[in-house]
N, C-alpha and C positions, 0 to 999 in steps of 0.2 A: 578894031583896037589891036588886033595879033601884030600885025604889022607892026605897030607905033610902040609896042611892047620894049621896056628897058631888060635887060640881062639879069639883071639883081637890084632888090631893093634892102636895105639895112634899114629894120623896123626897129625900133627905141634908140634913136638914135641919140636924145640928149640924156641915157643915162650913164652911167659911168663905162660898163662893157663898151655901149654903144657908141661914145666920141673915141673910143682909141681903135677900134671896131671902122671907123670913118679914116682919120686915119692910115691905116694901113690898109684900105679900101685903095689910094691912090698908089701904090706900088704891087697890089695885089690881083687887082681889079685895072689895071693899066689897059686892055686891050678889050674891056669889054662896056656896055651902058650901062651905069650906075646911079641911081639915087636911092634919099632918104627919106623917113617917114618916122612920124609920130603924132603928137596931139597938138602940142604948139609950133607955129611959124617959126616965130623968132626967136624959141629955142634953137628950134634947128639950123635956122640963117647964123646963128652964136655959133651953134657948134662948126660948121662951114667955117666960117672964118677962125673960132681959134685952130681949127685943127688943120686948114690950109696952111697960115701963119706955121704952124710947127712945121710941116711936111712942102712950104717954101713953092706952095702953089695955089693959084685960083682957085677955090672950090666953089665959087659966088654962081655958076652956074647950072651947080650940079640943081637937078629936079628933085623939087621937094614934094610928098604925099603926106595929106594930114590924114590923120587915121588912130583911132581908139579904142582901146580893148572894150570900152563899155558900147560901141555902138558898133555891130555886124558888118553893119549893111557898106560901113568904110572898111572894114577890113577887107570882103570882101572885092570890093571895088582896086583895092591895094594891090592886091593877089593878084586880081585878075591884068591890074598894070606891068609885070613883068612876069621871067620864068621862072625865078625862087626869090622867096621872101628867106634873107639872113634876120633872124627872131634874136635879140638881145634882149628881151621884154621879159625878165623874171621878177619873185618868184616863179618856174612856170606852173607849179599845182595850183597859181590862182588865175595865172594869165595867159596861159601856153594856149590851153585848148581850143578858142575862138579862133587862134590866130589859123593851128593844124585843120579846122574844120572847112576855113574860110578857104584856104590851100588848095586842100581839096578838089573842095565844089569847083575853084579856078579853075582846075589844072595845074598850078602851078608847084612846084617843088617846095620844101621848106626844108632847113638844117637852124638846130638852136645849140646853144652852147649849155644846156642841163645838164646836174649832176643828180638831179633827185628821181630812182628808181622807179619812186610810184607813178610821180606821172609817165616816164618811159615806159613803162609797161603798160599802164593802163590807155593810154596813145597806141600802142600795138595792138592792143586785146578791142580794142573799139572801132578803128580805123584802118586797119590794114588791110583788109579784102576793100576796101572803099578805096584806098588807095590806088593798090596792084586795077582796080576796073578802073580808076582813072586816070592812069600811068603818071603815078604820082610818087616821087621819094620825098621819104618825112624823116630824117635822122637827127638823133639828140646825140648828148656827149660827143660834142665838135668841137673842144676846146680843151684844156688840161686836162679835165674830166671828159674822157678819157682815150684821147687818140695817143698819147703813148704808149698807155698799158694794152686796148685793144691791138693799134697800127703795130706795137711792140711786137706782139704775142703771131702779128700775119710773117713783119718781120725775120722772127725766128723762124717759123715750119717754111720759112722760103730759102733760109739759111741752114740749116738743119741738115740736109743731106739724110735722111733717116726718118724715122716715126719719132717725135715729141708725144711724153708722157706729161709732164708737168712741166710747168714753170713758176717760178719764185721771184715776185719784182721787190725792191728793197727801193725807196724814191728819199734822196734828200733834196730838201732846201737849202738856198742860202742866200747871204747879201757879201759881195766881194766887198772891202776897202769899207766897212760901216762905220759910218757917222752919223750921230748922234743927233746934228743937225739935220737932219732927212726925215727925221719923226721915226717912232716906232711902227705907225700904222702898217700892215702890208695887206691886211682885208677893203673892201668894201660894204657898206651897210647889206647890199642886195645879197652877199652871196654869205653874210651870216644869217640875214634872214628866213634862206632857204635852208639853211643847216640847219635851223631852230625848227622850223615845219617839219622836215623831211625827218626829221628824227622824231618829231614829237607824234608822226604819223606812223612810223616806223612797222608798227604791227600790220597795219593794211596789206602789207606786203604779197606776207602768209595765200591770203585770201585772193589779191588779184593771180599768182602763180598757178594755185592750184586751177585756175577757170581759164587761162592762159597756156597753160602745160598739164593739161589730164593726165598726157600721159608721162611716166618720170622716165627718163636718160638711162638706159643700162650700165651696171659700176663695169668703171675699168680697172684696172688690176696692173702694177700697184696704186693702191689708194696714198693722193699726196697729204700728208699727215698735218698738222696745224704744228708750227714752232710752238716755243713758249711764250707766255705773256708779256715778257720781256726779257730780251736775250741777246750777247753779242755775236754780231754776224761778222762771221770771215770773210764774208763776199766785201763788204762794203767796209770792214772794220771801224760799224758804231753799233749802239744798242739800239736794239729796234722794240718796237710796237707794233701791234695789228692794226694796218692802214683804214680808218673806217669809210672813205668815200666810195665812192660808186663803178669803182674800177672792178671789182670783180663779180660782180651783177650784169655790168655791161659785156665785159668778156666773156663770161658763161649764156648770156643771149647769143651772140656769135656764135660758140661754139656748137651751140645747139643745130642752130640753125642752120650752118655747113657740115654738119653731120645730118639733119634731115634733110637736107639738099643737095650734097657732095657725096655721101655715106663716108665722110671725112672723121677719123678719129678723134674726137673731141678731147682738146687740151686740159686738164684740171690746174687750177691757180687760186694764189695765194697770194694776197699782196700785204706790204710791211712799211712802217718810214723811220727812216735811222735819225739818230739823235747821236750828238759828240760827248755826253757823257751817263752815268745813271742816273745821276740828281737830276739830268735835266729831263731823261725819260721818264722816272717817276714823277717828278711835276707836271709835266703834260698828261698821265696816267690819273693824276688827284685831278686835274684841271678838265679831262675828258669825262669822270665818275659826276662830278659837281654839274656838269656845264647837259649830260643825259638825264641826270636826275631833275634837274630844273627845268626840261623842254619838257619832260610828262605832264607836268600838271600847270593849265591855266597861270596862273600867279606866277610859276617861274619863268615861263613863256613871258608875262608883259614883261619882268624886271628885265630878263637878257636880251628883249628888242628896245626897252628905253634907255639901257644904261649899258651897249655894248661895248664901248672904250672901258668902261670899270672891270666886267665880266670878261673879258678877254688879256685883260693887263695891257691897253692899249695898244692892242694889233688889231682890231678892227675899227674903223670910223666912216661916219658920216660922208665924211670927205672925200673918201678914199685913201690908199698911200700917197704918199709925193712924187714927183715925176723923178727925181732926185733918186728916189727909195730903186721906184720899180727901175731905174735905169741900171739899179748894182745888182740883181737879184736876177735868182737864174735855179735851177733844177737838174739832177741828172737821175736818173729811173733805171738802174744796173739790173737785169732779167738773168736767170738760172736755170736754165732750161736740162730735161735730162730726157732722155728718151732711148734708142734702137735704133745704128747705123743701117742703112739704104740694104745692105746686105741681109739683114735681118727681116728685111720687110714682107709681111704677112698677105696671102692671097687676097683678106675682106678686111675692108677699114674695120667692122665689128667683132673679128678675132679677138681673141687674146693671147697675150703673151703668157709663155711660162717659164722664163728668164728673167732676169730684173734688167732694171735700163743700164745701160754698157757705156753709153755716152751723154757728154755735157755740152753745154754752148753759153756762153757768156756775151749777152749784149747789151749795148747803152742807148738809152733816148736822154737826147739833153737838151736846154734849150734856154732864150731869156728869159725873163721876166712871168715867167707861168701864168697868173693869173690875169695879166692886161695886154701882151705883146704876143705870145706864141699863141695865147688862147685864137686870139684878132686873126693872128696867118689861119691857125689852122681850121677857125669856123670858116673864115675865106678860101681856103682851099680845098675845102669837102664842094664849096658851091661852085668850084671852078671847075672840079674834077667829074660833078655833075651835069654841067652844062659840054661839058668836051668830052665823057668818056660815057656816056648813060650806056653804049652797046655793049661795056664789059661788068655790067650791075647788073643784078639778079632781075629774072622775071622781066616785069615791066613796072614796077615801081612796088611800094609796100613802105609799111614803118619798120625800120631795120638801125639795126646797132652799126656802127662806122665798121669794126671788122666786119658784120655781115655784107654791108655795103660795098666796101672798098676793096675787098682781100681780091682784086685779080685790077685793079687798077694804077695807076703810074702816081698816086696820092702820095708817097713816100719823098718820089722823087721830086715832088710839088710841094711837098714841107721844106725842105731841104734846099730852095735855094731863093729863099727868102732870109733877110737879113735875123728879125726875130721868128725866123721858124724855128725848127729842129732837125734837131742832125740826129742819126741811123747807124750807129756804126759796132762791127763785132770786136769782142774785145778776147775772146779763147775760144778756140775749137778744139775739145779732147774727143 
């Protein structure tokens, strides 16, 4: 079967990730064997057809694998049909891990677009020496969450000229030209419903870390300090909040990790998301307080999974957003980097300094459509950059954060020239 083996298969294919995911599969996926998988046929033969009809090509050929989170034995068999399995198939705390097991035992690689720590860590803490012995890469956050703030943060120390102490990412949102006729929607059911778990699970955390990381990280000096709970930024000129997704969980795995592997001085970071005015940052501050306090307990958990058009104020739906919505909406991720020019630099990455940081760096990640379009390139181009660059990734495989994965490969350069990828670009060097 090695031989007859396709390049990548895109598992959940007829859920919402997963048709846009298909897609930009054909301009992503252009030069390599492609097919899809999930539980129904003739979902999938749908999705094929509407999504060729968009992207104004045959898809009626592409090979389809049925396959189900509830039965192994096809997953396994999935796996074992090509080199990496592309996983759309969330929540993944309920669904992920058959999928990474199945992987595995393949052989074969996986990259999923997760934003929820606890299963990324507890996937690491489980599976990564099973991995690295079966030269296997298994990388989450491959999608909005989080190869800007990660690929951001390689970005920078590649740009930097010097040692990086910290960096400060500030991310807004937005819809250009909004119309009202587009619906408000811009969530999906799938990825509130993993907001409501992964929060509602939130303490777990604590516990997989400490059995994950015995031993803790030496402080570096200076320590990057927490802004306030709401405050206007100069970098971005809007009010910000403390960004609560999964961005700086994921970059502190990195960080670790090419400091126990590089004896690289590990970045500290903070992440923030600007808002255009205070009314409307305090409303999102009432609306974050209501929306944590209801994912604790049971009964608030059902009401915000049956009724999340009401609990959200109609930004998340069933439906998804409209093609209409996500084609106006877009992101830019502005990074504050400060650190000690190249001149400065210390004989042991685990030195410390006894001067403060002398220099700054300002850069942007931006991109369309964040949650349906750039997420699609850039789960697709972690599995491209997999299959073409695996001699410049760590080891021989393991569960690893996209920075730990990617920080010495041409991934940046693979974002970047795709229509809804992301762009890279410096914006101040002091």
């Amino acid at each position: 079967m090695a031989t007859d083996r396709l390049d990548v298969i895109i598992f959940g294919a007829t859920g919402f990730t997963g048709k846009y995911t298909v897609y930009e599969a054909v301009s992503v996926l252009k030069d390599l064997r492609w097919g899809i998988a999930g539980r129904n046929r003739e979902k999938l033969q749908s999705v094929l057809k509407e999504m060729g009809a968009k992207a104004k090509k045959d898809l009626s050929q592409t090979p389809i694998i049925i396959a189900d989170v509830e039965d192994e034995a096809s997953l396994l068999e999935m796996a074992k049909s090509c080199r990496i399995v592309v996983n759309t198939a969330g929540p993944y705390r309920f669904y992920g891990e058959k999928v990474v097991r199945a992987c595995i035992e393949a052989g074969t690689h996986h990259v999923d677009v997760s934003g929820e720590p606890q299963y990324m860590e507890t996937m690491q803490l489980k599976y990564n020496e099973r991995a690295k012995e079966r030269g296997v890469y298994i990388v989450s956050a491959c999608g909005f969450d989080s190869i800007p703030a990660d690929m951001g943060v390689v970005f920078v120390e590649k740009n930097f000229d010097g040692v990086v102490n910290s960096v400060e990412t500030f991310l807004v949102n937005g819809v250009k030209d909004y119309n009202p006729e587009h619906g408000k929607a811009g969530l999906n059911f799938g990825t509130w419903n993993s907001a409501v778990y992964g929060l509602a699970h939130s303490n777990e955390l604590h516990g997989i870390r400490r059995e994950l990381y015995p031993e803790r990280l030496p402080k570096f000096f200076p320590i990057l300090k927490h802004r306030p709970l709401m405050f206007k930024s100069t970098e971005i000129n809007k009010v910000c909040l403390p960004f609560p997704g999964s961005d700086r969980s994921v970059v502190m795995r990195s960080q670790r990790f090419l400091y126990e592997h590089d004896k690289k001085r590990p970045v500290q970071m903070h992440a923030y998301i600007g808002f255009p005015s205070w009314i409307i940052a305090a409303a999102v501050a009432l609306f974050a307080t209501i929306f944590g306090l209801m994912a604790k307990f049971q009964f608030g958990r059902t009401l915000l999974l049956k009724y999340p058009g009401f609990f959200s104020g109609g930004f998340v739906s069933r439906d998804g957003p409209s093609e209409a919505r996500m084609e106006k909406t877009y992101f830019r991720m502005t990074m504050k980097a400060t650190g000690w020019p190249s001149s400065q630099r210390l004989a042991e990455g685990t030195d410390q300094y006894t001067d403060p940081p002398s220099k700054t760096l300002m850069v942007r990640v931006s991109g369309p459509n964040p949650g349906y379009g750039s997420t699609c390139v850039a789960l697709l181009s972690t599995a491209v950059t997999i299959l073409r660059e695996s001699n410049k990734m760590p080891n021989t495989g393991g569960v690893l954060s996209p920075g730990a994965a990617f920080s010495k490969t041409s991934l940046i350069s693979e974002l970047e020239k795709h229509e809804h990828g992301m762009k890279f670009e410096i914006l101040a060097n002091k």
